[in-house]
Structure formats: structure tokens, C-alpha cells
C-alpha positions in Angstrom: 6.0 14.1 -14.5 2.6 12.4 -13.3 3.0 11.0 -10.1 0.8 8.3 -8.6 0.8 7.0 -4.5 -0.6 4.2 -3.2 -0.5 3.0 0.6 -0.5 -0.2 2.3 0.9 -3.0 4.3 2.7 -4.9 1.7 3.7 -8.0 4.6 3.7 -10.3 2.5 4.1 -10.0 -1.3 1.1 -12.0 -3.5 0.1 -11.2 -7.1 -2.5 -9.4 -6.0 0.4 -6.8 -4.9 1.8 -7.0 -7.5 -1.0 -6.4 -9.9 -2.2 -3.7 -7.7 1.8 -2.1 -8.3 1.9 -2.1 -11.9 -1.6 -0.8 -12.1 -1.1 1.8 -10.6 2.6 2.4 -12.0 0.3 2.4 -15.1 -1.5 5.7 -14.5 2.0 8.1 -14.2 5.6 8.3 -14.0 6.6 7.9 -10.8 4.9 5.6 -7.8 5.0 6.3 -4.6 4.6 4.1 -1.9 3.2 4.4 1.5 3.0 1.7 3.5 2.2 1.3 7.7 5.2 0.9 10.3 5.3 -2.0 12.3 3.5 -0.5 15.4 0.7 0.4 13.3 0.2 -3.0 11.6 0.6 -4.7 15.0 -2.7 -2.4 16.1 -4.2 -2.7 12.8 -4.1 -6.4 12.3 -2.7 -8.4 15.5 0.5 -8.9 17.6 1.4 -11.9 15.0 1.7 -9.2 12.4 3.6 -8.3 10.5 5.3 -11.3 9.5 8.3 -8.7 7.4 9.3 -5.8 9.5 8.9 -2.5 7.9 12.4 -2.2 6.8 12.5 -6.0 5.0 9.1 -4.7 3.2 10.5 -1.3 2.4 13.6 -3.2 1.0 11.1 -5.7 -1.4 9.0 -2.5 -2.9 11.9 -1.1 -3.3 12.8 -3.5 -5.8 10.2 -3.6 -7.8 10.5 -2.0 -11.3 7.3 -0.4 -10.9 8.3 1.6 -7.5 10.0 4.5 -7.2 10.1 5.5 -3.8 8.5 3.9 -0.5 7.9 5.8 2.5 6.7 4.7 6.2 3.6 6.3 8.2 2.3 5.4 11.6 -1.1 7.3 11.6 -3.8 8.7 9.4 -2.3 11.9 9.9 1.2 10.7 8.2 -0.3 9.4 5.6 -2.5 12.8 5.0 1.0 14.5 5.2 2.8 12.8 2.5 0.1 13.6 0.4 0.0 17.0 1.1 4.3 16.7 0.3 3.7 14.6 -2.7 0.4 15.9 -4.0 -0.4 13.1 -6.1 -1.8 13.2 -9.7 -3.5 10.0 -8.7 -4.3 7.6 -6.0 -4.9 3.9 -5.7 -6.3 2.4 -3.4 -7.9 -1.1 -3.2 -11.6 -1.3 -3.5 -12.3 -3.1 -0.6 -10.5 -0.2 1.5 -13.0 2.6 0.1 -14.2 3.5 3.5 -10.8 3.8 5.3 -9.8 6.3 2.7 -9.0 9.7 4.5 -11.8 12.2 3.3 -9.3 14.9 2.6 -7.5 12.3 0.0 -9.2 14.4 -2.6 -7.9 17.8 -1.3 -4.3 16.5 -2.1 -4.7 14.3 -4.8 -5.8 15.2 -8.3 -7.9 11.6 -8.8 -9.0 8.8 -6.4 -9.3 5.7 -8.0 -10.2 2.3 -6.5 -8.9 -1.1 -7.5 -10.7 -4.4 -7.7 -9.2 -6.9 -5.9 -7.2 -9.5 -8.5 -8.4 -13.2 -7.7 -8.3 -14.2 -4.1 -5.2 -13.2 -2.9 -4.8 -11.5 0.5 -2.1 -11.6 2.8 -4.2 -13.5 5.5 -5.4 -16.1 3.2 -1.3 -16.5 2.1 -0.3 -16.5 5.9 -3.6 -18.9 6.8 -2.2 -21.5 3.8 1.8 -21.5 5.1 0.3 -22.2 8.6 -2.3 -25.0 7.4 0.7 -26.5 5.4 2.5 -27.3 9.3 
């Protein structure tokens, strides 16, 4: 069985998500998840974030056909560690992310591959519309 993980925020679902998802579902068998607990969004991107806690977004991936399994992390260091438990045939991670990749990522993961960003979708620009719509 192939296995492929990639990590995230996931607060707010787009396309782009979703694109990124089935990619990546696309390259194996089974599709892990990582994505950041609420803390670490909060001192990644703002007090305002996230807008789904980490159990409402677990509970979305979750239910996606192309997930398997989603787990939290809070630190670098987590996510390092569920690729050293997982050791991933393959992960994905979003072009515009390449230098926030860990450098040991390749010392637990078979590939490293980076995704272009589909379109303009981001989950600021989505949050930035909702609010301009008030």
C-alpha cells in the first residue's frame, strides 16, 4: 500500500483544497492528513484564526473520499514525528510553502513533491470576500 501525507490548515475548505486533496490521493493508496491545532494557527496566522476549530476541520477532511486518516500537530517537531510513524511514500506540499518544509521531510519520506497552487483560491482571500460581503 502506497501511502501519501500532506499537512495543512484546512480552515476553510476552497477548491483549491480540494484539488490539492485528490491530487495527492492520486499519487497512493492511502492519504494522510496533517493539519495544525488551533493554538498553532492562532500563532501562525492571527487571534481571528481559525475560523473552524481543529475538531470541526478534522470532522470535514474526514469526509472526504479522498482522506483516509487526519491527524493534529502543534509544532514542527509533531509534524516531523508523524512522518517518522507514517513514513510516507510521498509528500505534498503546496508550492508556495517550499521553504517551510522541514529539511528532514526527505529522511522520512520516499518523494517530496510540490503543488501549484489551483487558481486564486486561499483561505484569506475566501475569509477577506465573506467579510467585504457585510
Amino acid at each position: 500500500m502506497k501511502t501519501v501525507m500532506v499537512n495543512g490548515t484546512f480552515d476553510v475548505l476552497h477548491p483549491g483544497h480540494i484539488a490539492l486533496l485528490n491530487t495527492a490521493r492520486s499519487y497512493g493508496d492511502w492519504l494522510i492528513v496533517a493539519i495544525d491545532t488551533d493554538r498553532r494557527v492562532k500563532e501562525l496566522k492571527g487571534e481571528k484564526r481559525p475560523v473552524n476549530t481543529q475538531r470541526d476541520r478534522r470532522i470535514m477532511l474526514e469526509n472526504l473520499k479522498a482522506v483516509d486518516i487526519v491527524e493534529y500537530f502543534d509544532s514542527t517537531e509533531e509534524l516531523i514525528e508523524l512522518m517518522k510513524h507514517y513514513k510516507p511514500d510521498v509528500y505534498l506540499k503546496g508550492s508556495d510553502w517550499k521553504k517551510d518544509i522541514p529539511s528532514t521531510a526527505e529522511q522520512y519520506c520516499n518523494q517530496v513533491i510540490y503543488y501549484d497552487r489551483v487558481g486564486n483560491y486561499s483561505t484569506t482571500n475566501t475569509i477577506q470576500n465573506i467579510i467585504n460581503r457585510g
